[in-house]
Rosetta silent file (secondary structure, phi, psi, omega in degrees, C-alpha in Angstrom):
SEQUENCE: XXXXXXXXXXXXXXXXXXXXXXXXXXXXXXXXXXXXXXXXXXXXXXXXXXXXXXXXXXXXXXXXXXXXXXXXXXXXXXXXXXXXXXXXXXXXXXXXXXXXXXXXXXXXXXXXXXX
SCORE:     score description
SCORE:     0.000 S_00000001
   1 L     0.000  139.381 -173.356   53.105   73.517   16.268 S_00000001
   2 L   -97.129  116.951  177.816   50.005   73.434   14.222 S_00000001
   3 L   -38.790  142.612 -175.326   49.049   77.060   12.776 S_00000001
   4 H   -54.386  -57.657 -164.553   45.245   78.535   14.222 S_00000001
   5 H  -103.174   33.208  143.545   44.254   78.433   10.160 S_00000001
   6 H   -79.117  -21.261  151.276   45.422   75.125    9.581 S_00000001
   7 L   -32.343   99.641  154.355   42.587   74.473   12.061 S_00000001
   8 L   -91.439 -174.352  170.179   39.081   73.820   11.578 S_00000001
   9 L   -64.853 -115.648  165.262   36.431   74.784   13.468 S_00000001
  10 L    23.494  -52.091 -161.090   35.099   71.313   14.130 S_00000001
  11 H   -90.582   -4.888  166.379   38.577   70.331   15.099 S_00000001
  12 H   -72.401  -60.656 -170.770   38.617   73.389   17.899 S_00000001
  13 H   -79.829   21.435  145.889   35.617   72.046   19.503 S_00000001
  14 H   -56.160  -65.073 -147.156   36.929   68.387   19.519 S_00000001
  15 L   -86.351   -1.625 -171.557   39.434   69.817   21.213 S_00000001
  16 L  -111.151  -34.283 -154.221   37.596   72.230   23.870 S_00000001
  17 H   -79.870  -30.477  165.976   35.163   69.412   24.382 S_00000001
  18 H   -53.958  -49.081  163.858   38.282   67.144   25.345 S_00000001
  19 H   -73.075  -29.642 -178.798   39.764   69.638   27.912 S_00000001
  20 H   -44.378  -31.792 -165.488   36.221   70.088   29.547 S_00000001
  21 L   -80.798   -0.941 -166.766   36.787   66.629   30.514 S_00000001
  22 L  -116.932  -33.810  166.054   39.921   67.666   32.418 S_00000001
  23 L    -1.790  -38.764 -178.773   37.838   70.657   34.150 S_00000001
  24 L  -113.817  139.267 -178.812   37.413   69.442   37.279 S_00000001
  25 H   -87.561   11.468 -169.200   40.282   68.218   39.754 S_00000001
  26 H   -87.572  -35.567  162.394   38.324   65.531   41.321 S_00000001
  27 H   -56.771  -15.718 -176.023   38.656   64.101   37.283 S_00000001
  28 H   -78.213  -79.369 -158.286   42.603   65.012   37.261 S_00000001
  29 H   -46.785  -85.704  170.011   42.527   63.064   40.493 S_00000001
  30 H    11.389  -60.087  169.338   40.879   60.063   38.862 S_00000001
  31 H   -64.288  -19.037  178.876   43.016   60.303   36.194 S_00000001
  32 H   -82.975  -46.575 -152.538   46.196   60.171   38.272 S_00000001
  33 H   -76.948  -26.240  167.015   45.007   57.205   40.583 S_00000001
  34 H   -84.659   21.341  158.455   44.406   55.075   37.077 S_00000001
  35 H   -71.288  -43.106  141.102   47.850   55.405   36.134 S_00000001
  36 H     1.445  -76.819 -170.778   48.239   53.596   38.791 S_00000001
  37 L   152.264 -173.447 -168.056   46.928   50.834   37.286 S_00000001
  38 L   -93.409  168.680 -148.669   42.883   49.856   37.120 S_00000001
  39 E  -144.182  156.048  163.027   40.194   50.822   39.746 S_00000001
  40 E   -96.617 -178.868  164.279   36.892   50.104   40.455 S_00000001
  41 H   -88.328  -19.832  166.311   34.424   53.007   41.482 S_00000001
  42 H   -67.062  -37.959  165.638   34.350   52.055   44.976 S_00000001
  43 H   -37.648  -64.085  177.918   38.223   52.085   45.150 S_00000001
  44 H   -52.375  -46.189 -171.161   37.943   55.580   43.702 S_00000001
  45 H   -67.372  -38.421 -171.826   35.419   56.779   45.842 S_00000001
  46 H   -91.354   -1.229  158.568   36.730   55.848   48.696 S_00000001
  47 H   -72.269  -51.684 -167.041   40.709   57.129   47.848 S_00000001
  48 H   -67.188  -29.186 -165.892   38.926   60.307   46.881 S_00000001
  49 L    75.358   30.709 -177.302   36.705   60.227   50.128 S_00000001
  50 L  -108.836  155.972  176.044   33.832   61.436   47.377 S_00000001
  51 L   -64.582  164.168 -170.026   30.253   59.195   47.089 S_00000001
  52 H   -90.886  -73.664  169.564   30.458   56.307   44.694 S_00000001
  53 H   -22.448  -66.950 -177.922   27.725   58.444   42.639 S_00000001
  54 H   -30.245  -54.570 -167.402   30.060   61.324   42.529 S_00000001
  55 H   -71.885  -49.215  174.705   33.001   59.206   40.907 S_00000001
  56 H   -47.724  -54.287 -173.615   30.284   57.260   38.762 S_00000001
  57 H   -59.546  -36.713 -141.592   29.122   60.735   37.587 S_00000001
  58 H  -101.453  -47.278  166.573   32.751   62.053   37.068 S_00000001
  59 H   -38.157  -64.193  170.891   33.626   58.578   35.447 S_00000001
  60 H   -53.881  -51.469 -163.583   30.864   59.039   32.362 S_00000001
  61 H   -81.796   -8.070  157.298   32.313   62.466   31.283 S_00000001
  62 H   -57.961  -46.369 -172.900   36.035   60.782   31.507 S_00000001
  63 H   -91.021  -10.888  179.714   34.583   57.892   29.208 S_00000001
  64 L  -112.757   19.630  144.341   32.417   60.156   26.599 S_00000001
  65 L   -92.361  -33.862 -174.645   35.751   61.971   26.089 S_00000001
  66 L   118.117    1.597 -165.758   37.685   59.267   25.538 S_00000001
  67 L  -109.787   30.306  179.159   39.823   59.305   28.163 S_00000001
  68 L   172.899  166.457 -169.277   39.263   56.304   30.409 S_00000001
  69 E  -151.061  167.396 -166.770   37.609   52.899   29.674 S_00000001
  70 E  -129.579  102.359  169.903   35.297   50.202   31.306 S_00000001
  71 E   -75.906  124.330  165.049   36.371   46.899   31.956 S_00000001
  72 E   -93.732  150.671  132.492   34.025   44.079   33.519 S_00000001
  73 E  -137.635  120.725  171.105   35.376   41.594   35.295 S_00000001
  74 L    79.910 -102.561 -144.313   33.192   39.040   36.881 S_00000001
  75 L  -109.247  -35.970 -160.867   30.948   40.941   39.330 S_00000001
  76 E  -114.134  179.723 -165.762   32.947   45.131   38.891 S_00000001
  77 E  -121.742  130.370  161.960   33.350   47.154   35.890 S_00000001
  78 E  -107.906  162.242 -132.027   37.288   48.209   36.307 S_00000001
  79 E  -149.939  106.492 -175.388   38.561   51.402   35.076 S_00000001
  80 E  -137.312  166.058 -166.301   41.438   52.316   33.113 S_00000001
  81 L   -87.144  148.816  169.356   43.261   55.045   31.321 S_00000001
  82 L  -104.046    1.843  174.545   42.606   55.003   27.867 S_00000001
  83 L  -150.670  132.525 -176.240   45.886   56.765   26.379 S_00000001
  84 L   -76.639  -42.162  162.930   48.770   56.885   28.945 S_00000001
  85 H     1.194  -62.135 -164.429   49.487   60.430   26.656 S_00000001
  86 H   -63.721  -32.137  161.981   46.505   62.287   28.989 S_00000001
  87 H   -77.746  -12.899  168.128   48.988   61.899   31.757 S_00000001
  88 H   -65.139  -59.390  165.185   51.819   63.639   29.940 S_00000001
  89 H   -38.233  -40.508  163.838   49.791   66.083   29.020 S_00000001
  90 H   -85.751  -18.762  160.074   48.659   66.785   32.811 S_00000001
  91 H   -60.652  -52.797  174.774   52.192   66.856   33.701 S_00000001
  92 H   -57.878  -22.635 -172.221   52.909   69.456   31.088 S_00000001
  93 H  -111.848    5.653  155.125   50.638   71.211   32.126 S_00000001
  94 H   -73.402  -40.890  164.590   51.488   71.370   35.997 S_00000001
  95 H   -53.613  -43.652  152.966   55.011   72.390   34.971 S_00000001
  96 H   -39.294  -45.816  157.864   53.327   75.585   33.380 S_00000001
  97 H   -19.433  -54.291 -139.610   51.286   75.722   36.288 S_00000001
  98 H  -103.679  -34.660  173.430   54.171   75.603   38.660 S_00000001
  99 H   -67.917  -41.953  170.570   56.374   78.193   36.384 S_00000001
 100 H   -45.685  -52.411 -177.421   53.296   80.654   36.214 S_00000001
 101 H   -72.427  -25.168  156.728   53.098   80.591   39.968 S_00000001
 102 H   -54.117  -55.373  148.654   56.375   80.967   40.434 S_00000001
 103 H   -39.905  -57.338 -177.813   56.791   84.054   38.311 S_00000001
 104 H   -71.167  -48.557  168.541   54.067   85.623   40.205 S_00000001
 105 H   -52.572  -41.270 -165.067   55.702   84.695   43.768 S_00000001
 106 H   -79.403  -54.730  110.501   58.988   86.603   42.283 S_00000001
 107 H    35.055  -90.424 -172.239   56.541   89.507   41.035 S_00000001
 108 H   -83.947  -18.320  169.314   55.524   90.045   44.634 S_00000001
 109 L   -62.432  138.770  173.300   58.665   89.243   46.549 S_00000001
 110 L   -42.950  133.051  173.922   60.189   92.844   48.117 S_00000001
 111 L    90.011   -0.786 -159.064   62.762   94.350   45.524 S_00000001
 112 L   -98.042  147.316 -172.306   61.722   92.366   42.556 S_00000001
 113 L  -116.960  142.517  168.398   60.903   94.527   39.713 S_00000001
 114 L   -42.258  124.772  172.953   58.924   94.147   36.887 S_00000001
 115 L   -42.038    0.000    0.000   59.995   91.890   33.994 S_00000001
């Protein structure tokens, strides 16, 4: 684990500016369905059931993070993950997810007493 003042500042907002890119779940979704393998935006849009802007829109702040890449081929620009990592990382952080909620469901089940 890397210590807070082994940190710099610079390297927090690298790092804030990275999760922003994860912010939304219609970009999570994105990010799952190129795991997949690669996508166009029409592909996307219409698996999401979102406008082809929308995914186009959702696309740029995925690619000016770093986190997804632009392929042409021929006539479409395809779409790919750019570090397979960014899906670990959304895993890890559904298992937190899914233990936080879980905690809280025991929390409110009858008899259960504070931890």
């Amino acid at each position: 684990m890397v210590a807070v003042s082994d940190m710099s500042s610079e390297s927090v907002q690298l790092h804030a500016y990275l999760c922003s890119g994860l912010s939304d779940p219609k970009r999570i979704a994105i990010l799952y369905l190129l795991a997949e393998g690669p996508k166009n935006v029409n592909t996307l849009a219409r698996t999401l059931g979102i406008s082809q802007p929308t995914v186009s829109r959702h696309l740029k702040i995925l690619r000016e993070r770093g986190l997804v890449r632009a392929q042409r081929r021929k006539q479409a620009v395809f779409y790919t993950l750019n570090d397979r990592r960014v899906i670990q990382a959304l895993d890890l952080l559904r298992d937190v997810m899914r233990d936080h909620l879980l905690s809280q469901a025991h929390l409110l089940s009858p008899g259960a007493t504070p931890g």
